[in-house]
C-alpha positions in Angstrom: 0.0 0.0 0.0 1.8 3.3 -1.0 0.5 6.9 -0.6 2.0 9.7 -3.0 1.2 12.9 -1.9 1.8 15.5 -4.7 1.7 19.5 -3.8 1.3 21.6 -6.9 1.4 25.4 -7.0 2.5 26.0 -3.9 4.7 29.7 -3.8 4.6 31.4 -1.1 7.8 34.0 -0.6 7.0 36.9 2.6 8.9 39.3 3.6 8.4 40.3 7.0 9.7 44.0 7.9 10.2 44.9 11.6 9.0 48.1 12.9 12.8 50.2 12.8 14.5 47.9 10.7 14.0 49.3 7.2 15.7 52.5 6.7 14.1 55.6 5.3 13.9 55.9 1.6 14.4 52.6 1.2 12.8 51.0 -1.9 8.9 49.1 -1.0 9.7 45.4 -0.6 8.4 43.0 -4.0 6.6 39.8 -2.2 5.6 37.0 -4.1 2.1 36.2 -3.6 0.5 33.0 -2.4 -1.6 30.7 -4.4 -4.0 27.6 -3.7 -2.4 24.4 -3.1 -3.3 21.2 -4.0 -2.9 17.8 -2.5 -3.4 14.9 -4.8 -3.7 11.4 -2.9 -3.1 8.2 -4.9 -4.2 5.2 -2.9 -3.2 1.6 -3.5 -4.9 -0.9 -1.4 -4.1 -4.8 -2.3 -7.5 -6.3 -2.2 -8.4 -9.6 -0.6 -7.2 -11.3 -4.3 -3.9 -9.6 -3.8 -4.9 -7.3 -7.1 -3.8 -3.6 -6.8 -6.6 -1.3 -7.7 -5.9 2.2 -7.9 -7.6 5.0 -6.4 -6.6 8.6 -7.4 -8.2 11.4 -4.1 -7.8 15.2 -5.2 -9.0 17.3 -2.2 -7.8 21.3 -2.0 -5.8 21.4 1.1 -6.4 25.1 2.9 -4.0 27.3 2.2 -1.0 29.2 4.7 -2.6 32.3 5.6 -1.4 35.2 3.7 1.0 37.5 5.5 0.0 41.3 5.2 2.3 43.9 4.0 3.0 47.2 4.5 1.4 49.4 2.1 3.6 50.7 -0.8 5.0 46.9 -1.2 4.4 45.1 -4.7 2.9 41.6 -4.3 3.3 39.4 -7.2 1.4 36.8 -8.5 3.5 34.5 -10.6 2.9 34.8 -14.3 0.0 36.9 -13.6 0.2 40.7 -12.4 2.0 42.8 -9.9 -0.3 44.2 -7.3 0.3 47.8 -5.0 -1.8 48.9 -2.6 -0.1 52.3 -2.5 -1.8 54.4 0.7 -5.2 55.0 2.1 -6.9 58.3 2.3 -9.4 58.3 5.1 -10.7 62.0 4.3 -11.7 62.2 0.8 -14.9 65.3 0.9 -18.3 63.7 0.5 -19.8 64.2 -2.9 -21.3 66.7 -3.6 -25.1 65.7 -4.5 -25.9 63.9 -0.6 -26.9 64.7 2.2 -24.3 62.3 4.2 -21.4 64.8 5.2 -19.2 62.1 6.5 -15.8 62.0 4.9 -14.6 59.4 2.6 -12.5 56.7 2.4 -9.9 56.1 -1.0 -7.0 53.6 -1.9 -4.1 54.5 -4.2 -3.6 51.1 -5.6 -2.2 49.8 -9.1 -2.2 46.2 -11.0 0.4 45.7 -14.0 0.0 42.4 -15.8 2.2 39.8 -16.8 0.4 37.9 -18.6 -3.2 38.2 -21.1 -5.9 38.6 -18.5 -9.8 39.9 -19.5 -9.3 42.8 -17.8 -8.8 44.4 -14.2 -11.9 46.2 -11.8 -12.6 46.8 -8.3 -13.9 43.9 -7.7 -11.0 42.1 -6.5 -10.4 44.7 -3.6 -12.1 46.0 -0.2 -10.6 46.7 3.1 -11.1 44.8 6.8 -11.2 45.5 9.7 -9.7 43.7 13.0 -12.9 42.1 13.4 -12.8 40.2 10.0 -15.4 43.1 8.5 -14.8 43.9 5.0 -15.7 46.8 3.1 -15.6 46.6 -1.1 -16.0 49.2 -3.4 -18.2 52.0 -4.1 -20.4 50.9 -7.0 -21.3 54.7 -7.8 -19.9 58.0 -7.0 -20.6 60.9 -8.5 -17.3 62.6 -8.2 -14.1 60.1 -7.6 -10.8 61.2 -6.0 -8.7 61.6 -9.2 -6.9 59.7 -11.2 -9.6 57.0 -10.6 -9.1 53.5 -10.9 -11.9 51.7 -12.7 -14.8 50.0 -11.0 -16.0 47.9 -14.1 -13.8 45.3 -15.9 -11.1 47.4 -18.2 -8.6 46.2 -20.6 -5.1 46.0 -20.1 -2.5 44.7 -22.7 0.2 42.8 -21.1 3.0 45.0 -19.8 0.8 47.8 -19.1 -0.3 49.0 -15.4 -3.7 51.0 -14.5 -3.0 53.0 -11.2 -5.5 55.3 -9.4 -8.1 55.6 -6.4 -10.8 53.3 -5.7 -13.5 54.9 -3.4 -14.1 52.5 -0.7 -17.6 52.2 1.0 -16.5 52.2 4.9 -17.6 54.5 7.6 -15.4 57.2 9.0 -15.2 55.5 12.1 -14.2 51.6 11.5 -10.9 50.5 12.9 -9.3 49.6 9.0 -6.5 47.5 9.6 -6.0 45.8 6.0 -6.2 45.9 2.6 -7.3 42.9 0.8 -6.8 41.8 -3.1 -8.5 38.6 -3.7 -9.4 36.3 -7.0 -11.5 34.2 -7.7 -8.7 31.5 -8.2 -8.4 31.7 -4.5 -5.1 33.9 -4.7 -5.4 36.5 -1.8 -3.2 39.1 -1.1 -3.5 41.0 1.5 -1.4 44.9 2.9 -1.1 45.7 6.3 -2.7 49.5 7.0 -1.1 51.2 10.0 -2.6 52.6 13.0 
């Protein structure tokens, strides 16, 4: 009886930077993102007539937690697209046609691909909060914080990166403590947002 256990697309590089350790005006770090992980199982029982049948399990095995970053980083995704989270802007005016007055909230972010994709949108990005809330894009605004970064699904040729602010729908007072940029390949990055 033999079990083979085969891991495919497991790449998970982090960098971990210390409060005091990187000096100023040093360049953001480039972190390799992680992706799903698979574990294939292949069984081999003898059965009572000492024949071999073969078995073959494939079960997705959860993958290591993602290790945040601190903003301005690059996170890669293998032969995919270089993802920034570049800052967060907590006070972005209200618009101007409503009658909430509360401020707004905006991330600087940019994707560059690597590699033919159907396009980029807000949809892979939102924001959480310590207690695992998660706040996603604005679906409408009548005036974005400028350059803005598109909210529908927008072409981009290989090589080329698309860099702007995404309006974020979170109150003025949640405790934001990430950034998250997931797909729907399970790849999840996700940026640190400080204090």
């Amino acid at each position: 009886m033999g079990i083979t256990v085969l891991r495919t697309s497991l790449l998970l590089m982090a960098a971990v930077l210390l409060a005091g350790c990187a000096s100023p005006g040093a360049a953001p770090a480039t972190i390799t993102a992680q992706v799903p992980v698979t574990v294939t199982e292949s069984v081999n029982p003898v059965g009572a007539d000492g024949a071999s049948p073969s078995a073959a399990i494939s079960t997705p095995s959860s993958p290591v937690a993602a290790v945040p970053v601190p903003l301005g980083s690059t996170q890669t995704i293998p032969n995919q697209a270089r993802v920034t989270a570049y800052s967060i802007d907590r006070n972005v005016p209200p618009e101007q046609y409503t009658t909430d007055a509360s401020p707004r909230t905006a991330l600087d972010i940019e994707v560059c691909l690597d590699a033919p994709a159907s396009g980029v949108s807000s949809a892979p990005w939102s924001l959480t909060d310590a207690s695992g809330g998660r706040y996603t894009a604005d679906s409408y605004t009548s005036d974005p914080k400028l350059p803005e970064y598109p909210g529908a699904s927008t072409l981009v040729v290989v090589g080329e990166c698309i860099r702007g602010w995404l309006i974020i729908k979170a109150p003025a007072n949640a405790a934001i403590t990430g950034v998250r940029y997931g797909l729907q390949d399970g790849t999840v990055l996700r940026g640190s947002v400080p204090a």
